[in-house]
DRENDO-1510 file (C-alpha; in Angstrom, 1 decimal, always signed):
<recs>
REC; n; res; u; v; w
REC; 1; UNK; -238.5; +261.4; +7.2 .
REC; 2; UNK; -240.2; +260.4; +10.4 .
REC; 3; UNK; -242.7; +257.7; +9.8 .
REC; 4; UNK; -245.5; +258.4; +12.3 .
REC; 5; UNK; -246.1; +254.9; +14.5 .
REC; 6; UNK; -247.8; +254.2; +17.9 .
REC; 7; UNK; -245.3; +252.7; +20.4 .
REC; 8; UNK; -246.3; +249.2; +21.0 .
REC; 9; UNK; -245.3; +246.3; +23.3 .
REC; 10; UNK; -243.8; +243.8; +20.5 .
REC; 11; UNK; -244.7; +240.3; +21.6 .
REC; 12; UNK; -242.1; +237.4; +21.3 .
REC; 13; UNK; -243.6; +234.1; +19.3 .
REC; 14; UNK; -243.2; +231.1; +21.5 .
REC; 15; UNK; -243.0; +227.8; +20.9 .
REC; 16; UNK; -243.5; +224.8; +23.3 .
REC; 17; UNK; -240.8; +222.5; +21.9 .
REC; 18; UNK; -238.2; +225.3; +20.5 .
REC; 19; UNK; -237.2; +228.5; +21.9 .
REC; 20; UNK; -236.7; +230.7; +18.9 .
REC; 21; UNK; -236.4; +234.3; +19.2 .
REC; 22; UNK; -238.8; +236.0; +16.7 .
REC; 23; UNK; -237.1; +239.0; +16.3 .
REC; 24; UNK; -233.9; +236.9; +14.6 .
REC; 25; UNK; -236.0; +235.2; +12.1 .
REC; 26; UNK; -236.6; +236.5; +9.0 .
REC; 27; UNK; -239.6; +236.4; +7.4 .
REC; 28; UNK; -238.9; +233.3; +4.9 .
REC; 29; UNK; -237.9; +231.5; +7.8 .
REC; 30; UNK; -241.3; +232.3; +9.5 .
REC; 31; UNK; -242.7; +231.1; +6.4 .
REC; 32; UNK; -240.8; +227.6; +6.3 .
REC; 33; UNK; -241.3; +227.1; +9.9 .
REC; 34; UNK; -245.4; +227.6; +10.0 .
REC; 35; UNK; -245.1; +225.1; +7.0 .
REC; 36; UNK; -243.4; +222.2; +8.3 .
REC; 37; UNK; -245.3; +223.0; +12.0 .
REC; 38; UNK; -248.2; +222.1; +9.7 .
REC; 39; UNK; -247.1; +219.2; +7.9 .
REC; 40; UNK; -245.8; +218.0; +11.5 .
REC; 41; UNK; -249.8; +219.0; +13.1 .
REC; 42; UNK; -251.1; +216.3; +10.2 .
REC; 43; UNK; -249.0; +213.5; +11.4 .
REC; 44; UNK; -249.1; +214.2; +15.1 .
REC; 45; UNK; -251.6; +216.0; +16.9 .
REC; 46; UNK; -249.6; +216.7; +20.0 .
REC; 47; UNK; -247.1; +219.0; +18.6 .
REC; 48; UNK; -248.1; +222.8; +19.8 .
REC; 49; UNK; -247.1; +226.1; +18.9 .
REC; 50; UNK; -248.4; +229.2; +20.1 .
REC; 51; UNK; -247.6; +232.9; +18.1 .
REC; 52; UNK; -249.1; +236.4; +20.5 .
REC; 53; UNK; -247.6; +238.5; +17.5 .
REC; 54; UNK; -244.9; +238.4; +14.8 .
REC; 55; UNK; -242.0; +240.7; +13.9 .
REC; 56; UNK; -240.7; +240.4; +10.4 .
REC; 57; UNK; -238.2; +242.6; +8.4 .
REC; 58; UNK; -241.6; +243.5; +6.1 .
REC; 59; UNK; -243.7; +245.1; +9.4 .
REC; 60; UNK; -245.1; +244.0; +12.7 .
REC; 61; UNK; -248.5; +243.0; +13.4 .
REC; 62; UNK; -249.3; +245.0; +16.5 .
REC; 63; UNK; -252.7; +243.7; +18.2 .
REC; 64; UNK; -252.1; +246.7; +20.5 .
REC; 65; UNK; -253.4; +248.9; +17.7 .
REC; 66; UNK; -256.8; +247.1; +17.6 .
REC; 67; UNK; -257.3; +248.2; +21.1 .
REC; 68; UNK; -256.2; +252.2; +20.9 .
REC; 69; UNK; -258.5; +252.0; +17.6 .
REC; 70; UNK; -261.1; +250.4; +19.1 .
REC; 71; UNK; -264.8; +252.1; +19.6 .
REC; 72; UNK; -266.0; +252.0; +22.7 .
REC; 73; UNK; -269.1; +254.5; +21.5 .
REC; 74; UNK; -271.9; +251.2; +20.6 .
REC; 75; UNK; -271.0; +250.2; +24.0 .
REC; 76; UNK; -271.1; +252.8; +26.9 .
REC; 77; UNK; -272.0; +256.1; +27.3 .
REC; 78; UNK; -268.9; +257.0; +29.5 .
REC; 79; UNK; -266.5; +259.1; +27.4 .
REC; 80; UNK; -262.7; +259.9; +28.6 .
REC; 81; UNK; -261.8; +263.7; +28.7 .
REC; 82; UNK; -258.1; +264.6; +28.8 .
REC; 83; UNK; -257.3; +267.2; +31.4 .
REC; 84; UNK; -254.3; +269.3; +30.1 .
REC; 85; UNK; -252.7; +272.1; +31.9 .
REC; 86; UNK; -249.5; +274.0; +31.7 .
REC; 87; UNK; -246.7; +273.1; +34.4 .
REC; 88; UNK; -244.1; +274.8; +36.2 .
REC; 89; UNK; -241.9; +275.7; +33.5 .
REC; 90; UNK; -244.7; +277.6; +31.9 .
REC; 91; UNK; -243.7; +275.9; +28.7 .
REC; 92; UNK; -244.6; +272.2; +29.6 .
REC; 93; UNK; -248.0; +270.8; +28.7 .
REC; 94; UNK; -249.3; +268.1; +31.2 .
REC; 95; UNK; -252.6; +265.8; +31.0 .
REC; 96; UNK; -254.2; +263.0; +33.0 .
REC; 97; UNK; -257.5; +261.6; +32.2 .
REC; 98; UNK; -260.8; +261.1; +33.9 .
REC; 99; UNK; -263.8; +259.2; +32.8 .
REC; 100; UNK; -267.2; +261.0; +32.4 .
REC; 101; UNK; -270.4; +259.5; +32.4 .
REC; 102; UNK; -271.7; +261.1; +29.1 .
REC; 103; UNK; -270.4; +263.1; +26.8 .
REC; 104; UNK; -270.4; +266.9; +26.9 .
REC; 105; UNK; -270.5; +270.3; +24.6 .
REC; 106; UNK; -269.6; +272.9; +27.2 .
REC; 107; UNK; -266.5; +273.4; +30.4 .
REC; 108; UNK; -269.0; +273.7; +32.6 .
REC; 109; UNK; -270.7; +270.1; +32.2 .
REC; 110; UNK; -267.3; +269.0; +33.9 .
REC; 111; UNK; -265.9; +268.8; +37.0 .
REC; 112; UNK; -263.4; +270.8; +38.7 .
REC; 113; UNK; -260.1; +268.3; +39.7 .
REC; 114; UNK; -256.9; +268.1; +41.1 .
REC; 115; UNK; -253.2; +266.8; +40.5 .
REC; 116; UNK; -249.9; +267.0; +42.6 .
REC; 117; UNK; -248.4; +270.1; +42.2 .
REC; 118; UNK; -245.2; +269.4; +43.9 .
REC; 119; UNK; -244.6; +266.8; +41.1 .
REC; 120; UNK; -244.8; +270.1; +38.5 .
REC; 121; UNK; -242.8; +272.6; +40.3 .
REC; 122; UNK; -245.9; +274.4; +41.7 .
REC; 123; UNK; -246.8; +273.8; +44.9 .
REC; 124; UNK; -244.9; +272.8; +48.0 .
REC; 125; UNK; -244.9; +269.5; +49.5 .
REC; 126; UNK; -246.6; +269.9; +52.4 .
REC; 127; UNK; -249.8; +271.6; +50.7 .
REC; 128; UNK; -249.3; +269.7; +47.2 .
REC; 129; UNK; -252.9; +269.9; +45.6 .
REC; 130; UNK; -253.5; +272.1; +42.7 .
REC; 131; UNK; -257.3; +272.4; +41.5 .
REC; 132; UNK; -257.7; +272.5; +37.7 .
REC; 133; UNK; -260.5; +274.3; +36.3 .
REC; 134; UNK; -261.7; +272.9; +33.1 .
REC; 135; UNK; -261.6; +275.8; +30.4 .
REC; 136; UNK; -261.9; +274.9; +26.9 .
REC; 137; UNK; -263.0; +271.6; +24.9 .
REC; 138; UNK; -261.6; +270.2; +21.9 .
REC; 139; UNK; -262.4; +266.6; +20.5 .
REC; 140; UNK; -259.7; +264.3; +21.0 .
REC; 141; UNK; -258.0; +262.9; +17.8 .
REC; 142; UNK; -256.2; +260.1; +19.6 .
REC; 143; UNK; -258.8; +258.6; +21.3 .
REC; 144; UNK; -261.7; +259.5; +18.6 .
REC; 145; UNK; -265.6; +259.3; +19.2 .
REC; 146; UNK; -267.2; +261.3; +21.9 .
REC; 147; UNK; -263.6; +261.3; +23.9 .
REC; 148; UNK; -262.3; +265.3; +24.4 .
REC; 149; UNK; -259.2; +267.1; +25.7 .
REC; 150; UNK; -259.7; +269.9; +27.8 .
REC; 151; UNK; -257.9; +272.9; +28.5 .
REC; 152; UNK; -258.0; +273.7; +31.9 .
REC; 153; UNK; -256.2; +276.2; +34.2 .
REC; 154; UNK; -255.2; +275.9; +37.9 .
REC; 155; UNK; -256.1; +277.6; +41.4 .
REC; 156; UNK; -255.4; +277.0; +44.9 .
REC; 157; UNK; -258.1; +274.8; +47.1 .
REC; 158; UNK; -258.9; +278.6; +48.1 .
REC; 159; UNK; -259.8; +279.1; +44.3 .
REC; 160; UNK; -257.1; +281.9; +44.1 .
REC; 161; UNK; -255.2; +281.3; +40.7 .
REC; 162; UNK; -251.8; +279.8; +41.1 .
REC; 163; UNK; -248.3; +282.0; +39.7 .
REC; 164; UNK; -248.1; +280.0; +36.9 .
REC; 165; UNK; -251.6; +280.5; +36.0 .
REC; 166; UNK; -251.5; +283.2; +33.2 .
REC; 167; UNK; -255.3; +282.7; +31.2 .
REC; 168; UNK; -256.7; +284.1; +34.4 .
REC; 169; UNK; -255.6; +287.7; +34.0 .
REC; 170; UNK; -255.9; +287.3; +30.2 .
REC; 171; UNK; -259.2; +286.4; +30.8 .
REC; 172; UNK; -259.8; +289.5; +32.7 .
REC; 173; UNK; -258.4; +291.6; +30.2 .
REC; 174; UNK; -260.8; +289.8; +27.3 .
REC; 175; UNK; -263.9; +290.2; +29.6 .
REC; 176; UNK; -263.2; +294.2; +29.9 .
REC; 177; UNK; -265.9; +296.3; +28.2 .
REC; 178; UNK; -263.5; +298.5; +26.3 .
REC; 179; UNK; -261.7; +295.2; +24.8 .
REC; 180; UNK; -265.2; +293.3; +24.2 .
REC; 181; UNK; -266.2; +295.8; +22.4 .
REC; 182; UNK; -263.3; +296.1; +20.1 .
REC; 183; UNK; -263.4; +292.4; +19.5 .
REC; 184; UNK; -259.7; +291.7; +19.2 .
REC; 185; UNK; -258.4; +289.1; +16.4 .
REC; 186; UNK; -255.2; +287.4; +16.6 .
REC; 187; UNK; -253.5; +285.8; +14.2 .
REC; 188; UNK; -250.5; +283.5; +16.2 .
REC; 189; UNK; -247.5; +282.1; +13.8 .
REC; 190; UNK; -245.8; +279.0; +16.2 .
REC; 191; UNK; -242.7; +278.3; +14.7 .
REC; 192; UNK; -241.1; +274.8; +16.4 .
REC; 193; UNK; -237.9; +272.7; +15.7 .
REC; 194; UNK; -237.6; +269.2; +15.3 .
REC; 195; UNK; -235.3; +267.2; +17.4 .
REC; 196; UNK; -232.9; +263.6; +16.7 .
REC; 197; UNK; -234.1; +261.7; +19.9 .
REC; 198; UNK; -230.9; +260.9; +20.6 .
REC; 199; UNK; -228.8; +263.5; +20.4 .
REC; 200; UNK; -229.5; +267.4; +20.7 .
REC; 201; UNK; -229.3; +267.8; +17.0 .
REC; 202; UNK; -232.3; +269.0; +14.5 .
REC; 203; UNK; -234.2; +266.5; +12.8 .
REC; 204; UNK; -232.3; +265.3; +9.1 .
REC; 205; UNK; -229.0; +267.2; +10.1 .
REC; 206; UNK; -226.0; +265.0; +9.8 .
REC; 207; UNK; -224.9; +264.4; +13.3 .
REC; 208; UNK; -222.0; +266.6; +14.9 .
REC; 209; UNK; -222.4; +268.0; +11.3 .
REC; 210; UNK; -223.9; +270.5; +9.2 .
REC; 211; UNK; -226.5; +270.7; +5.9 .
REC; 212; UNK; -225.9; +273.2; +3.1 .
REC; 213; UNK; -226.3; +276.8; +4.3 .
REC; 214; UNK; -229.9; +278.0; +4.6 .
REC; 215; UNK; -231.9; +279.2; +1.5 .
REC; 216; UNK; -233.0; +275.8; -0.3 .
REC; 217; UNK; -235.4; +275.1; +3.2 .
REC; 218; UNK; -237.8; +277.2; +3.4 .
REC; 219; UNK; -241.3; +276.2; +2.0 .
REC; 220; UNK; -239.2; +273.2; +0.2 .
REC; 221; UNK; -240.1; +269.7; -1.3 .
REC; 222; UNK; -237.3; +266.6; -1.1 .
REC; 223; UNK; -235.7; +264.5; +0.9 .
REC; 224; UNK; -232.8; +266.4; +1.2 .
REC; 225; UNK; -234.6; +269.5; +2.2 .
REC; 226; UNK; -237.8; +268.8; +3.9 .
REC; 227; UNK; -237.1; +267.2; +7.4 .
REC; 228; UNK; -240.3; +265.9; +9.5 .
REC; 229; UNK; -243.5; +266.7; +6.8 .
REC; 230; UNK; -245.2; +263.8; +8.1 .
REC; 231; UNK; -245.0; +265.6; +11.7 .
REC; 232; UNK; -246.4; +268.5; +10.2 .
REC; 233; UNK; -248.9; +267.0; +8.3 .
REC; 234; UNK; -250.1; +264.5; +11.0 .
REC; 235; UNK; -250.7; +267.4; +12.9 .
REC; 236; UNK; -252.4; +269.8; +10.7 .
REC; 237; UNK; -254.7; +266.7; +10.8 .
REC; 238; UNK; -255.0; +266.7; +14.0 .
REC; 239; UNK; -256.0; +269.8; +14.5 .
REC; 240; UNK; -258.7; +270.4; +12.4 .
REC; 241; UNK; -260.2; +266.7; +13.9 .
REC; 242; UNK; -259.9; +268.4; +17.0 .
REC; 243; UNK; -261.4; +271.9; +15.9 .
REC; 244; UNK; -258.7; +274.2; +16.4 .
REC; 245; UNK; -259.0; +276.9; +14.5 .
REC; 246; UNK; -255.5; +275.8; +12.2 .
REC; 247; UNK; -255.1; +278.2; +9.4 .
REC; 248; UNK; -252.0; +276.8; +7.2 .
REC; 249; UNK; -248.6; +275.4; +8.1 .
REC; 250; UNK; -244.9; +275.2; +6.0 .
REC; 251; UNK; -241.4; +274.2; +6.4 .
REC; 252; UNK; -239.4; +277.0; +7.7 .
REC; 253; UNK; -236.1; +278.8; +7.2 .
REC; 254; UNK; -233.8; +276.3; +9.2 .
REC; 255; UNK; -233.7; +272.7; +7.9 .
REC; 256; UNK; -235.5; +270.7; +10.7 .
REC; 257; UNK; -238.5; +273.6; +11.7 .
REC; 258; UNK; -241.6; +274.2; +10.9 .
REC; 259; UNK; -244.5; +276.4; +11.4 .
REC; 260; UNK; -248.5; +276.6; +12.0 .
REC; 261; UNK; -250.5; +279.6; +12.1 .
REC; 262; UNK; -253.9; +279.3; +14.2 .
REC; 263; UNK; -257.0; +281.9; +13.3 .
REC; 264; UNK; -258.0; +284.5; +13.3 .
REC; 265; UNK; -259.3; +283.9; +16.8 .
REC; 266; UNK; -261.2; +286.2; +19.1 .
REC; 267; UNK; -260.2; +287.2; +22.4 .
REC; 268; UNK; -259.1; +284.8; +25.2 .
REC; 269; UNK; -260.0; +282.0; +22.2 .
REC; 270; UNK; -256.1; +282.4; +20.9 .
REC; 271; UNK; -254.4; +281.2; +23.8 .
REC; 272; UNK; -256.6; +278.4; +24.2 .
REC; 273; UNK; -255.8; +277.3; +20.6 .
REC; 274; UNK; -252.4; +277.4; +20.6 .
REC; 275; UNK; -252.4; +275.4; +23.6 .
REC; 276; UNK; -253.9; +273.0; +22.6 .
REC; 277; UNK; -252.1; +273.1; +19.4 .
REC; 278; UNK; -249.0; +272.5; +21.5 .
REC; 279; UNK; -250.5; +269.6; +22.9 .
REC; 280; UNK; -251.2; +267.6; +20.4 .
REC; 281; UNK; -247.7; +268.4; +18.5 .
REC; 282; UNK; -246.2; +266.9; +21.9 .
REC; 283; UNK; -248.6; +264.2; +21.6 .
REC; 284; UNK; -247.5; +263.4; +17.7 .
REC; 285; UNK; -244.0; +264.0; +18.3 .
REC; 286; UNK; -243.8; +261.2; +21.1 .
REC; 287; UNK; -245.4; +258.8; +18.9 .
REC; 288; UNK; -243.1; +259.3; +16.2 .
REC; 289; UNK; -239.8; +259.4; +18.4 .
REC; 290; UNK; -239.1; +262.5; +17.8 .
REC; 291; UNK; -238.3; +265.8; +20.4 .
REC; 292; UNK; -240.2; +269.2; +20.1 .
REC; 293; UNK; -238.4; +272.1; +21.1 .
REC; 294; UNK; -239.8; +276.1; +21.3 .
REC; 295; UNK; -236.7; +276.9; +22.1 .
REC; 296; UNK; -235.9; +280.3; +20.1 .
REC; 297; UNK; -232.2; +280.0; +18.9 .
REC; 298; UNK; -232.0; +276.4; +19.2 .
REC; 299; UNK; -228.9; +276.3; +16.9 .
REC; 300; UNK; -226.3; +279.0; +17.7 .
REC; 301; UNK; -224.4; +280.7; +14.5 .
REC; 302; UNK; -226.2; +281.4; +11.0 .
REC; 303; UNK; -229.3; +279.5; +11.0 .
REC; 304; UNK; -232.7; +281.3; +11.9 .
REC; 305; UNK; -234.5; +281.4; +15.2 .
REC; 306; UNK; -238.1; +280.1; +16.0 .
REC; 307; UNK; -240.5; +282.5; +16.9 .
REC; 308; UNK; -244.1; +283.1; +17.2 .
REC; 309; UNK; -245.1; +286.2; +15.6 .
REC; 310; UNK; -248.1; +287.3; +16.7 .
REC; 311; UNK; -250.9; +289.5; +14.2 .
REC; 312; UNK; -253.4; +291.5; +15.8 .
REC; 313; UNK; -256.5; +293.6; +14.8 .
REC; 314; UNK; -259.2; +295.7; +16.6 .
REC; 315; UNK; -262.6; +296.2; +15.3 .
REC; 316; UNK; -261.4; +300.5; +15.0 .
REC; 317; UNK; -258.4; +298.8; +13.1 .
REC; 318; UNK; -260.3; +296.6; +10.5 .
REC; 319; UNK; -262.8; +299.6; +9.5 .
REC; 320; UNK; -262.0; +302.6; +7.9 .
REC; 321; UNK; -259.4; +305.3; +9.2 .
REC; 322; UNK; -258.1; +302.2; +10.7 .
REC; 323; UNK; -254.4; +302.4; +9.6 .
REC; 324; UNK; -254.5; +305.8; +12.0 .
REC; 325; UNK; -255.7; +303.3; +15.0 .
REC; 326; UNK; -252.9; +301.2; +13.7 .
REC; 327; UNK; -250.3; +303.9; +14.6 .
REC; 328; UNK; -251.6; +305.2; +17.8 .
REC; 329; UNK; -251.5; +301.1; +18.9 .
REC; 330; UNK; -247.7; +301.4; +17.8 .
REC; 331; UNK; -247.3; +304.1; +19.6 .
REC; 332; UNK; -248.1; +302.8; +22.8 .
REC; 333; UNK; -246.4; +299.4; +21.9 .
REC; 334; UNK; -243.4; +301.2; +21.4 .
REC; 335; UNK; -243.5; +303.0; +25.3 .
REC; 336; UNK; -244.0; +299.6; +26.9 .
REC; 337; UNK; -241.4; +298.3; +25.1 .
REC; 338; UNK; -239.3; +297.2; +27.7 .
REC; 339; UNK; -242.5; +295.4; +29.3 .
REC; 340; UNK; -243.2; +293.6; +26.1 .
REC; 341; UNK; -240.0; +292.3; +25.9 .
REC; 342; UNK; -239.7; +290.7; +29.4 .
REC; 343; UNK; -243.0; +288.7; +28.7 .
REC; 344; UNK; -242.4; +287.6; +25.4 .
REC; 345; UNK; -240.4; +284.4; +26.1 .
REC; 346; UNK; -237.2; +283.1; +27.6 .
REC; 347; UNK; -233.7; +283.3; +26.2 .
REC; 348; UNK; -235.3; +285.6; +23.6 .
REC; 349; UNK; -232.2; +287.6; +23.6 .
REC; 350; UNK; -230.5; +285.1; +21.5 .
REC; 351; UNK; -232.9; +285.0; +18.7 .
REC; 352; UNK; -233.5; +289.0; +18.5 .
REC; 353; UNK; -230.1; +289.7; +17.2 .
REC; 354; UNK; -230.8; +292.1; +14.4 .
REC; 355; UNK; -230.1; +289.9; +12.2 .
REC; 356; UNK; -231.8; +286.8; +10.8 .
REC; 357; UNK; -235.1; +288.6; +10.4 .
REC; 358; UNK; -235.4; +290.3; +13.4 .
REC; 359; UNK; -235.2; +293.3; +15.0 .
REC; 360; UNK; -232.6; +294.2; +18.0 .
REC; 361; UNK; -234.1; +293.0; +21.4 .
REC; 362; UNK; -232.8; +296.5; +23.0 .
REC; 363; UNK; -234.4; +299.2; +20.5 .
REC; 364; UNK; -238.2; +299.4; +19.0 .
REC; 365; UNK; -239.0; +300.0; +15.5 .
REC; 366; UNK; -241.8; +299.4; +13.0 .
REC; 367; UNK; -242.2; +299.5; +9.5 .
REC; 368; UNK; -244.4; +298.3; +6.3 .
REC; 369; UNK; -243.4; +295.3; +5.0 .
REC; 370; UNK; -240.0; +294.9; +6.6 .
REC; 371; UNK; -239.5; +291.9; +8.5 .
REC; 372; UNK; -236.2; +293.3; +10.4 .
REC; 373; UNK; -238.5; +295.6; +12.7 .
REC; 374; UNK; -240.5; +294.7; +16.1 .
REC; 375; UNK; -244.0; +295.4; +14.3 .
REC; 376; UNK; -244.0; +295.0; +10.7 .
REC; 377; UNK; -247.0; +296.3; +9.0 .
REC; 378; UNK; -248.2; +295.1; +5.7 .
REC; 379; UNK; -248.7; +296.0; +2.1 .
REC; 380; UNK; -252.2; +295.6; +2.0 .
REC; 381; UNK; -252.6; +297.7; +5.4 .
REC; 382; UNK; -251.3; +300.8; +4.2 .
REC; 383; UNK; -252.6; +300.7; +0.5 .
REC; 384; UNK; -256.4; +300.1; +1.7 .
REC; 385; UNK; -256.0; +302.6; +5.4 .
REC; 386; UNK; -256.8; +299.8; +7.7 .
REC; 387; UNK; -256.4; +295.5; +9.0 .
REC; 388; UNK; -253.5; +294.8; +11.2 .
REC; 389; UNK; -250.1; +294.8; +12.4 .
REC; 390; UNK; -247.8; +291.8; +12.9 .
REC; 391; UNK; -245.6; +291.9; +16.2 .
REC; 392; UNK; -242.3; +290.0; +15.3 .
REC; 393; UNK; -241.2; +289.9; +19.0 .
REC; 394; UNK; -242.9; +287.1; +20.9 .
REC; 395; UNK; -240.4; +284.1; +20.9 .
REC; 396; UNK; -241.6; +280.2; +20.4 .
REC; 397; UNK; -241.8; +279.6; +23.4 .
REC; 398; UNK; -243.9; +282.8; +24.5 .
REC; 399; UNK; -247.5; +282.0; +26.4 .
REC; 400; UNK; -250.1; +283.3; +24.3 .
REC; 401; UNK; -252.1; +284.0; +27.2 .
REC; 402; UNK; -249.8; +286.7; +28.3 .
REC; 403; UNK; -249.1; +287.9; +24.6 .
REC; 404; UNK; -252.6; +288.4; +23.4 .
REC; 405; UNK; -253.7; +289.8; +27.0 .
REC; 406; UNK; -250.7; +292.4; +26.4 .
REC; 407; UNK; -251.2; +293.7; +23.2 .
REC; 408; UNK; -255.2; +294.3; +24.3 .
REC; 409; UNK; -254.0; +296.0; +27.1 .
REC; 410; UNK; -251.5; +298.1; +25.8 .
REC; 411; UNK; -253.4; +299.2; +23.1 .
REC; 412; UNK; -256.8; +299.3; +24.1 .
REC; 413; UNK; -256.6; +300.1; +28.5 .
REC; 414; UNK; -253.6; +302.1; +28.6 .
REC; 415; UNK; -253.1; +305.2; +28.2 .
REC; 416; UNK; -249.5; +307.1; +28.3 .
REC; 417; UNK; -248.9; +310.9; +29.3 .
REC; 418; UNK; -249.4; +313.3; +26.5 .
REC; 419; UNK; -245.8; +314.1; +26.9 .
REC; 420; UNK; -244.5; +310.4; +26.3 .
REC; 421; UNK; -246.9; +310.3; +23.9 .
REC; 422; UNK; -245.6; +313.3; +21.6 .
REC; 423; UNK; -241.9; +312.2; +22.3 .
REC; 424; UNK; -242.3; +308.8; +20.6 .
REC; 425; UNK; -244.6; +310.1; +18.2 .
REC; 426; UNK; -241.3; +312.1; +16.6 .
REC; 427; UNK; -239.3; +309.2; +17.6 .
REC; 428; UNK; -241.0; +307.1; +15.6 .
REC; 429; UNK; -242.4; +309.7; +12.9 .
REC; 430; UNK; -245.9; +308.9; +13.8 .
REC; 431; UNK; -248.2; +311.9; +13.2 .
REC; 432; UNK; -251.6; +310.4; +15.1 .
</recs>
């Protein structure tokens, strides 16, 4: 079980007439030492010993943490706001922070800033700066008091958005009058694996070994089964501090992953959560020396994939006659298949196998409550005529920023031929 601690400088004791190493005393000998440097302090005055911290086998008294807890709030108006943004890989989080002179509710109370793109994989050298726009707030669990993170994204110095900038055209899409008007929910499942620091192994698996086959994992309590709760726990936590809009987590499939769902969320909101979700998992993990990774098939052979199912709703979809507005969406998810599929995540081909809970990366399929197709719907869908559907595709490591933006825009601002339409409509045994 990973024990969630700060990394700290540990500070050697020294002593001005013996050099004693502190961490190769244990903590009796501490004890008889401070005694007889007392009973020596009686008799003569001049004997001297100075301790900055001590390491014993019981715990070590850190006077770093005094200063990352302390409150700066009775003493200054200044706040520090942690400008995250998403680097070249399109997976990677990055932050730096800024100070700002009082605190803040709203993005647009902050200024605009800039960081060296060449150093991220997205901008030459020569013409290195990258502007972030500040985007989103969220209060900052780390730092606590009025201190925030902020979810930015980036642009040129022109103010054109950058490649690797995808919550610009999402935010297009959500700001269209057809989509505004159909308030879109999402519903986004980010599974995640745990990694040993060390080795490129998951979390509580022996290493260069393997645990029991899977089926004991999933949703499990005990040491033998449960492999990083106090990862998941710190950050479901976290999140809620922060105000993301966290709606459950549990120990998946795989021994060493896990999941969190976040919302329902409207609109370009989803993205932004999940981000910053992400963020703070990084942030959690690092303390706890531990390694994320989104990959989707982190573990080849017969062991589950992580992905990040994604569950959507239109207003049309939630009221009644909705399940029919549920089938024309499928419909058109199933034309753009191919689309889909090339957004939804790298190395996703490994994951969407057929097997394993998935559907085959190459064909498109849906179906109530079966988890081997690309859009599952549920239960409670068909037997009331209306909610949502669940696509299965996405991978971990998809950007929900392009995800969400898709699905609105397949379903709700695209429109196929009549032809197409009526061909996948007997394809798929849709009558709509």
């Amino acid at each position: 079980m990973a024990q969630i601690l700060a990394p700290s400088v540990q500070w050697q004791t020294r002593f001005t007439k013996n050099s004693i190493e502190a961490s190769s005393m244990t903590s009796k000998m501490w004890g008889s030492l401070f005694l007889k440097q007392n009973k020596k302090a009686r008799v003569k005055s001049s004997t001297k010993y100075r301790a900055l911290a001590v390491k014993s086998e019981d715990g070590t008294i850190n006077r770093m943490e005094d200063l990352l807890n302390l409150d700066v709030t009775p003493y200054t108006d200044k706040i520090i706001a942690e400008y995250i943004w998403i680097g070249g890989t399109g997976v990677d989080v990055r932050s730096k922070s800024r100070t700002i002179s009082k605190p803040v509710e709203h993005p647009s109370e902050l200024p605009k800033w800039n960081y060296d793109g060449s150093s991220t994989g997205q901008a030459p050298g020569d013409d290195s700066e990258v502007i972030l726009y500040p985007q989103a707030i969220f209060k900052d669990p780390f730092r606590g008091g009025n201190n925030i993170l902020v979810i930015c994204d980036t642009y040129t110095p022109q103010g054109e958005p950058i490649p690797t900038n995808k919550r610009h055209k999402a935010a297009q899409i959500f700001s269209d009058a057809k989509v505004l008007g159909e308030v879109p929910w999402f519903g986004i499942e980010q599974e995640y694996t745990l990694m040993q620091q060390n080795v490129n192994w998951p979390l509580g698996w022996p290493v260069g070994g393997y645990p029991g086959p899977q089926g004991p994992y999933y949703c499990a309590a005990g040491a033998d089964k449960s492999f990083g709760r106090d990862i998941s726990d710190a950050h479901y936590k976290a999140c809620l501090y922060a105000g993301i809009n966290i709606s459950g987590t549990n120990g998946e499939v795989m021994p060493g992953q896990w999941e969190f769902q976040v919302g329902p969320s409207v609109g370009i909101e989803a993205g932004d959560h999940i981000w910053c979700a992400r963020y703070l998992l990084e942030r959690i993990t690092e303390q706890a020396g531990v390694v994320l990774t989104l990959d989707p098939k982190p573990i080849d052979g017969d062991w589950n994939g992580a992905g990040c199912h994604t569950n959507y709703s239109t207003k049309s979809m939630r009221e009644e006659g909705g399940f029919e507005v549920i089938k024309k969406a499928i419909l058109n998810l199933s034309l753009r298949h191919k689309e889909h599929i090339s957004a939804y995540g790298e190395g996703n081909e490994r994951r969407l196998t057929g097997k394993h809970e998935t559907a085959s990366i190459d064909s498109f399929s849906w179906g109530v409550a079966n988890r081997g197709c690309s859009i599952r719907v549920g239960r409670d869908t068909e037997k009331e005529g209306k909610g949502y559907l669940e696509d299965r595709r996405p991978a971990s490591n998809m950007d929900p920023y392009i995800v969400t933006g898709l699905l609105a825009e397949t379903t709700l601002l695209w429109e196929p031929t009549l032809e197409a339409e009526a061909l996948a409509a007997q394809k798929l045994s849709l009558n709509v």
